[in-house]
N, CA, C and O atoms as CSV, one atom per row, in Angstrom:
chain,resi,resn,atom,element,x,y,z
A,1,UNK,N,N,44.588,-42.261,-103.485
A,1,UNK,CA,C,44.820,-43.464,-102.705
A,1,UNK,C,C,43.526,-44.289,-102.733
A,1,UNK,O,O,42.425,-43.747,-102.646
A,2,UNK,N,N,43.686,-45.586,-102.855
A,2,UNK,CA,C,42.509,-46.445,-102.994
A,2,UNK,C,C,42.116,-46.897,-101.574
A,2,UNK,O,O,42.707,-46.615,-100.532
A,3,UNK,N,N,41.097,-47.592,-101.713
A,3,UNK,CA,C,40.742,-48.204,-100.375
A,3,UNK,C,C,41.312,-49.562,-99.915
A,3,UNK,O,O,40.701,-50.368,-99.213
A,4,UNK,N,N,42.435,-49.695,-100.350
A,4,UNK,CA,C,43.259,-50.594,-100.040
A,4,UNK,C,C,44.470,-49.948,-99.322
A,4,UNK,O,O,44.993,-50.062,-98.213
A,5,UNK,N,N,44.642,-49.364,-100.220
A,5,UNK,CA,C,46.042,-48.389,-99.544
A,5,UNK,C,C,45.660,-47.844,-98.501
A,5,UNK,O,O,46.415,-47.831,-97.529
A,6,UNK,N,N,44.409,-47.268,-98.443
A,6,UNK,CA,C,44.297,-46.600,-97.050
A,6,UNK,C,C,44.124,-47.499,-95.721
A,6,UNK,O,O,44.579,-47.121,-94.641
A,7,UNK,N,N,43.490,-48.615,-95.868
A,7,UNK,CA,C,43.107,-49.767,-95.086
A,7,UNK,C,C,45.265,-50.011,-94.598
A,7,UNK,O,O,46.016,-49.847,-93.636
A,8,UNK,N,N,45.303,-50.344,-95.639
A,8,UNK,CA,C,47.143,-50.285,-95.304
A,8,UNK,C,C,47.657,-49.322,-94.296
A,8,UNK,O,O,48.264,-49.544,-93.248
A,9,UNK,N,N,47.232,-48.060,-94.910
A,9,UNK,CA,C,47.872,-47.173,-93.992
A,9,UNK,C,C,47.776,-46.825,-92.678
A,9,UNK,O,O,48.690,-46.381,-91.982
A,10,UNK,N,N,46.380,-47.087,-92.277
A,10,UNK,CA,C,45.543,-47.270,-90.968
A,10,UNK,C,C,46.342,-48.211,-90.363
A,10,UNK,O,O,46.990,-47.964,-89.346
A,11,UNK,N,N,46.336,-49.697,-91.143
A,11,UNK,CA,C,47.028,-50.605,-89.866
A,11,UNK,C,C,48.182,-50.094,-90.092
A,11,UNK,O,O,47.917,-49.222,-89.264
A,12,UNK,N,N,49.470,-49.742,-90.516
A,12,UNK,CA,C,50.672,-49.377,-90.330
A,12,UNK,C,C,50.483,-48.129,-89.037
A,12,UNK,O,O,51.216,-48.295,-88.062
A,13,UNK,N,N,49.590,-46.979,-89.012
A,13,UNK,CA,C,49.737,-46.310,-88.072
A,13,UNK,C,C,49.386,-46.985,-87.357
A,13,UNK,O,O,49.795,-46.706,-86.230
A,14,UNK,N,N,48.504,-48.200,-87.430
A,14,UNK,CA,C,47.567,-48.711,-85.764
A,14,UNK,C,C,48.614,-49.654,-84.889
A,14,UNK,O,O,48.601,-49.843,-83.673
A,15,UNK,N,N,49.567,-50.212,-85.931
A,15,UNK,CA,C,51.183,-50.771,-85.310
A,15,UNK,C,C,51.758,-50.283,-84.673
A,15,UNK,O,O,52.237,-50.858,-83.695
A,16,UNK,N,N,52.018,-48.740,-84.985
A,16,UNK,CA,C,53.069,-47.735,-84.736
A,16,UNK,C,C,52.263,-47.119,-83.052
A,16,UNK,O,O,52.740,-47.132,-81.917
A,17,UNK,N,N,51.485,-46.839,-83.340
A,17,UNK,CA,C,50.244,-46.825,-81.964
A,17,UNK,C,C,50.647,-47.821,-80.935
A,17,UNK,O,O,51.237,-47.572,-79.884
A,18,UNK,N,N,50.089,-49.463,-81.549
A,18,UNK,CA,C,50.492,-50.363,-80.344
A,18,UNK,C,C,51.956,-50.547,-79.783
A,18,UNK,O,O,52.219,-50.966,-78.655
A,19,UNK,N,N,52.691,-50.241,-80.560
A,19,UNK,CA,C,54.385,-50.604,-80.100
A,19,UNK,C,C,54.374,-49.197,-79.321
A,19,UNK,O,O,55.149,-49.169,-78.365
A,20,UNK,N,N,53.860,-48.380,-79.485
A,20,UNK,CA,C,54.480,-47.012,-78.405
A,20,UNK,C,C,53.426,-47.172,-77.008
A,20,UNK,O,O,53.578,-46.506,-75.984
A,21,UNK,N,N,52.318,-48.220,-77.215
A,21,UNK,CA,C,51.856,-47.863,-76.145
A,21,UNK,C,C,52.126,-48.876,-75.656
A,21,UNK,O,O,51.767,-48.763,-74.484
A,22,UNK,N,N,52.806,-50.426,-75.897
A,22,UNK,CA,C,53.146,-51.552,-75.004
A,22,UNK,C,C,54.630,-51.022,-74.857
A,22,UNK,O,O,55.099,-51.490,-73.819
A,23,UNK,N,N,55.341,-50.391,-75.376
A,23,UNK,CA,C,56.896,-49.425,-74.692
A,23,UNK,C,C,56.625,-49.010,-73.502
A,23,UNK,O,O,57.233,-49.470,-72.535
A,24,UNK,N,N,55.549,-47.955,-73.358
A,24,UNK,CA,C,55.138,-46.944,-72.645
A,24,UNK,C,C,54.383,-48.038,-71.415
A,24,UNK,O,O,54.576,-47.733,-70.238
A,25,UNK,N,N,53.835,-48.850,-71.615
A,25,UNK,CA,C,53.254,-50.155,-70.844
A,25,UNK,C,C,54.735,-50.771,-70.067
A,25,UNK,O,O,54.933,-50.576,-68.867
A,26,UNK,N,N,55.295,-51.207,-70.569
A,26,UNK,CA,C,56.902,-51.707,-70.027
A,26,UNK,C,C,57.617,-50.727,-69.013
A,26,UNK,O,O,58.209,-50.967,-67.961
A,27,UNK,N,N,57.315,-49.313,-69.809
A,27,UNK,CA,C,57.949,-48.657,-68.502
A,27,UNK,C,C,57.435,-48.713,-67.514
A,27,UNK,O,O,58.112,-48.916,-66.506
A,28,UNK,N,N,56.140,-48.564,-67.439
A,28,UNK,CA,C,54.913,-48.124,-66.003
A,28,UNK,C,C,55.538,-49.413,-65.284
A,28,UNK,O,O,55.626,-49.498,-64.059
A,29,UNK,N,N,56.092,-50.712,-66.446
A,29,UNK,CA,C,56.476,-52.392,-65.179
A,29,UNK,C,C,54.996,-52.833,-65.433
A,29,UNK,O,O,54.575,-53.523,-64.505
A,30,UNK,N,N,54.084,-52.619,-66.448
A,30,UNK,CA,C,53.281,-53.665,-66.790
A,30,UNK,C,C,51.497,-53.300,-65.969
A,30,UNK,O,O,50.448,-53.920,-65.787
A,31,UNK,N,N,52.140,-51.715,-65.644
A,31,UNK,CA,C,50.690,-51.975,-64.407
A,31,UNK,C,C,49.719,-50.543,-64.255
A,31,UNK,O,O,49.129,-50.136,-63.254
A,32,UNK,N,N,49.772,-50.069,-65.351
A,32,UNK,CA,C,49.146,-48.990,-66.044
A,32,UNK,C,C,47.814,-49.528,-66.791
A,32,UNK,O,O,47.858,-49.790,-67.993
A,33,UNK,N,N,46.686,-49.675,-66.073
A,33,UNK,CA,C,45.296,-50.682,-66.529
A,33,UNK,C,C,45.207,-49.186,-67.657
A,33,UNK,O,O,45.519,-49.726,-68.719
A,34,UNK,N,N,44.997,-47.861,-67.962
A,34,UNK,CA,C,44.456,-47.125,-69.308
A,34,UNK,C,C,45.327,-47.584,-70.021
A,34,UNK,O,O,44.736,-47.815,-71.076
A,35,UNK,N,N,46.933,-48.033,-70.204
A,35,UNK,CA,C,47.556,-48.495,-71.098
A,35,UNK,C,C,47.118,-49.548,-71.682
A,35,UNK,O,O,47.008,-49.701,-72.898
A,36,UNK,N,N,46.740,-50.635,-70.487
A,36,UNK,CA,C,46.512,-52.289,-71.015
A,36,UNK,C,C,45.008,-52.059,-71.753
A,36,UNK,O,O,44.671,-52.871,-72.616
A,37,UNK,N,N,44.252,-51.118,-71.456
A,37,UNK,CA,C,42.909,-50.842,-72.183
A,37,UNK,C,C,43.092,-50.133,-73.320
A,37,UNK,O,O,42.419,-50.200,-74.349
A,38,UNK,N,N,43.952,-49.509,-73.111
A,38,UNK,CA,C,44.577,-48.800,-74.685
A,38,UNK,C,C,45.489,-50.173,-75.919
A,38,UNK,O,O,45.433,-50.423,-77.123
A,39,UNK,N,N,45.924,-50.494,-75.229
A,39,UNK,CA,C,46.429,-51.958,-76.326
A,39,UNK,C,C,45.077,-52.516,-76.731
A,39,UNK,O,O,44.536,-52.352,-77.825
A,40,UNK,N,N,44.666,-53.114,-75.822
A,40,UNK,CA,C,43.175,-53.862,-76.270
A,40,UNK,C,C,42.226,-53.648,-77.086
A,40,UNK,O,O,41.530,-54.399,-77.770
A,41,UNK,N,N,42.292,-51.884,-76.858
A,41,UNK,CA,C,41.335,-51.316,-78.391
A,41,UNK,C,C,42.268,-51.450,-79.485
A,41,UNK,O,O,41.948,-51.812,-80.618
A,42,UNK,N,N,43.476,-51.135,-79.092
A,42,UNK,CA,C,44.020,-50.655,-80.633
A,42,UNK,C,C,44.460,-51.750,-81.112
A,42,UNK,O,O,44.974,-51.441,-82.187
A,43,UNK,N,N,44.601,-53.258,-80.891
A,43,UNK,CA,C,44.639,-54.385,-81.064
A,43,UNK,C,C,42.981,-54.691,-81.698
A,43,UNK,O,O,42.924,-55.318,-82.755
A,44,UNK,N,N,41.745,-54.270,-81.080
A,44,UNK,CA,C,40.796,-54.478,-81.941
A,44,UNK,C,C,40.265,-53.653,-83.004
A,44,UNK,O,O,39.127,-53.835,-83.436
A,45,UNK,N,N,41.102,-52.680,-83.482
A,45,UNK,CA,C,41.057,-51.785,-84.080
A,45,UNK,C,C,42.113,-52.359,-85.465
A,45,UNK,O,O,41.901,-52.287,-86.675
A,46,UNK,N,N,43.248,-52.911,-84.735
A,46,UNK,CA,C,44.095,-54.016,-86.058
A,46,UNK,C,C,43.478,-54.959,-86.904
A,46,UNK,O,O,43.559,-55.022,-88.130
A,47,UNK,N,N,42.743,-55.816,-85.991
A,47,UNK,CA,C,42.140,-56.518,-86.213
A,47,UNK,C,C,41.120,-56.432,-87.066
A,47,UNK,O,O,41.287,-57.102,-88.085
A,48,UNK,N,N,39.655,-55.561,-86.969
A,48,UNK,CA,C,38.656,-54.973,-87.934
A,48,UNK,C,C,39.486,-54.496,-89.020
A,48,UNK,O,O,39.399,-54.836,-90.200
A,49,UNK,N,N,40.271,-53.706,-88.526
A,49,UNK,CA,C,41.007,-53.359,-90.452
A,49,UNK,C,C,41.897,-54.524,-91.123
A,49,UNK,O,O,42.141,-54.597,-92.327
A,50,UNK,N,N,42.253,-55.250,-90.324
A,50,UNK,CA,C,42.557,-56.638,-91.472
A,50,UNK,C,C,41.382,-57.006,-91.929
A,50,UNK,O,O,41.179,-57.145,-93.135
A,51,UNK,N,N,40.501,-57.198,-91.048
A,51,UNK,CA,C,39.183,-58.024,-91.797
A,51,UNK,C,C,38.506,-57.359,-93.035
A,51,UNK,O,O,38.084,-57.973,-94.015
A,52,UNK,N,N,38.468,-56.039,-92.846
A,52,UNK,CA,C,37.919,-54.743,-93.947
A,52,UNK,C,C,39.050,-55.477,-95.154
A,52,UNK,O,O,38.543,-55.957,-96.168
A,53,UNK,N,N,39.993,-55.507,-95.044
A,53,UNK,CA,C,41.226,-55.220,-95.945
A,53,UNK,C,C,40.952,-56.861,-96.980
A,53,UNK,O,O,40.719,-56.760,-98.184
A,54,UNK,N,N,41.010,-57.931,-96.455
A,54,UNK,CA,C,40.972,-59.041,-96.628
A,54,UNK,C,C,39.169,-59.285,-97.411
A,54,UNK,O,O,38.962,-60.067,-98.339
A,55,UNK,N,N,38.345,-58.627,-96.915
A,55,UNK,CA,C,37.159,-58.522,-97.649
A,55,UNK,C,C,37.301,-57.847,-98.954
A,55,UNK,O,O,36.857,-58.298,-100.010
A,56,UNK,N,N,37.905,-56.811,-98.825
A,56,UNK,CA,C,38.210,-56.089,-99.927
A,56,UNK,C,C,38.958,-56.776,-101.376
A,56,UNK,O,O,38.688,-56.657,-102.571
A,57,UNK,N,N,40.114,-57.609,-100.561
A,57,UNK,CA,C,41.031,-58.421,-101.060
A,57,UNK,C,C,40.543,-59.503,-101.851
A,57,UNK,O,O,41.050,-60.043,-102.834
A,58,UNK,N,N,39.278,-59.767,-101.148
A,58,UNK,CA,C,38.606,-61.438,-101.602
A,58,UNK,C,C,37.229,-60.952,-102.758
A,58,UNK,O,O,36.672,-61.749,-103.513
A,59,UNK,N,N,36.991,-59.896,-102.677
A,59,UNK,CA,C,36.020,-58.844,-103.517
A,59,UNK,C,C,36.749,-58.765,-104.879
A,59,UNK,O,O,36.126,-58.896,-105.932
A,60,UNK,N,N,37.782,-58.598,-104.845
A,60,UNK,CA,C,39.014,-58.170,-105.798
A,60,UNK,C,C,40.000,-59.442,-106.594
A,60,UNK,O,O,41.075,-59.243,-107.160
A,61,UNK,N,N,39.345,-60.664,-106.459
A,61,UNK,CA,C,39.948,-61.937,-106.943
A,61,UNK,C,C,41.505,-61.902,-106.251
A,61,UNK,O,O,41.666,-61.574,-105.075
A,62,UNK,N,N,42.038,-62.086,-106.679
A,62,UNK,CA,C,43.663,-62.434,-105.871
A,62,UNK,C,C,44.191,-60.966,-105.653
A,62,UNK,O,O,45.404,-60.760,-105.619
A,63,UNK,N,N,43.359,-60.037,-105.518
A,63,UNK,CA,C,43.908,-58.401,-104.763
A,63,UNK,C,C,45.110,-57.972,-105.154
A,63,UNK,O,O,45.976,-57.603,-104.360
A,64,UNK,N,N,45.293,-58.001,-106.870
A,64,UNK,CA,C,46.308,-57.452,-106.822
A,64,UNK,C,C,45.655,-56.276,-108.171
A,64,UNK,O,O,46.418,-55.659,-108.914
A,65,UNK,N,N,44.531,-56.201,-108.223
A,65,UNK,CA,C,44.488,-55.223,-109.151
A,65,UNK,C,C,44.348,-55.364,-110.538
A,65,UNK,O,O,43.871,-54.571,-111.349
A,66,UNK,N,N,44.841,-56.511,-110.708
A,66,UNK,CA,C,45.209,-56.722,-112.335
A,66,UNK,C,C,43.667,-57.273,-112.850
A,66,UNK,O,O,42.920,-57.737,-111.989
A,67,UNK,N,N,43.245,-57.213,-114.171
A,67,UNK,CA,C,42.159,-58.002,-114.646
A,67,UNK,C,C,42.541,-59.246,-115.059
A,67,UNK,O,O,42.228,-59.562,-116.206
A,68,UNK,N,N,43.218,-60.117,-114.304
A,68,UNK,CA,C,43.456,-61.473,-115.118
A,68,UNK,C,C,42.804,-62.660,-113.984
A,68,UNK,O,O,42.799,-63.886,-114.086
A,69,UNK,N,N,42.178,-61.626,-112.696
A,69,UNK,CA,C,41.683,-63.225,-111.656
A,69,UNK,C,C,40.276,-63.160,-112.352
A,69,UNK,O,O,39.415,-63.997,-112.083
């Protein structure tokens, strides 16, 4: 796996993370502050790995791998 794919795979789990913990947020009725601090990291945790990913991407001419950028 390259370091693209893995950057991929990170945010796909870091999705799967935030949707179970703003579910789990909805049940509490919105008022569970370790939940709302738990979104907030793992929302800045999305975030840094887009930016990693997109550096990588822009390192890599049009990020698709091929030698033609």
């Amino acid at each position: 796996m390259n370091k693209q794919e893995e950057l991929m795979d990170s945010i796909l789990n870091t999705d799967l993370e935030i949707i179970e913990t703003v579910r789990s947020l909805q049940k509490e009725n919105w008022n569970d502050e370790n939940l709302k601090n738990q979104a907030t990291d793992l929302l800045q945790i999305h975030d840094e790995t887009i930016t990693k990913l997109r550096s990588l991407q822009n390192d890599d001419g049009c990020g698709c791998g091929s030698d033609h950028c």
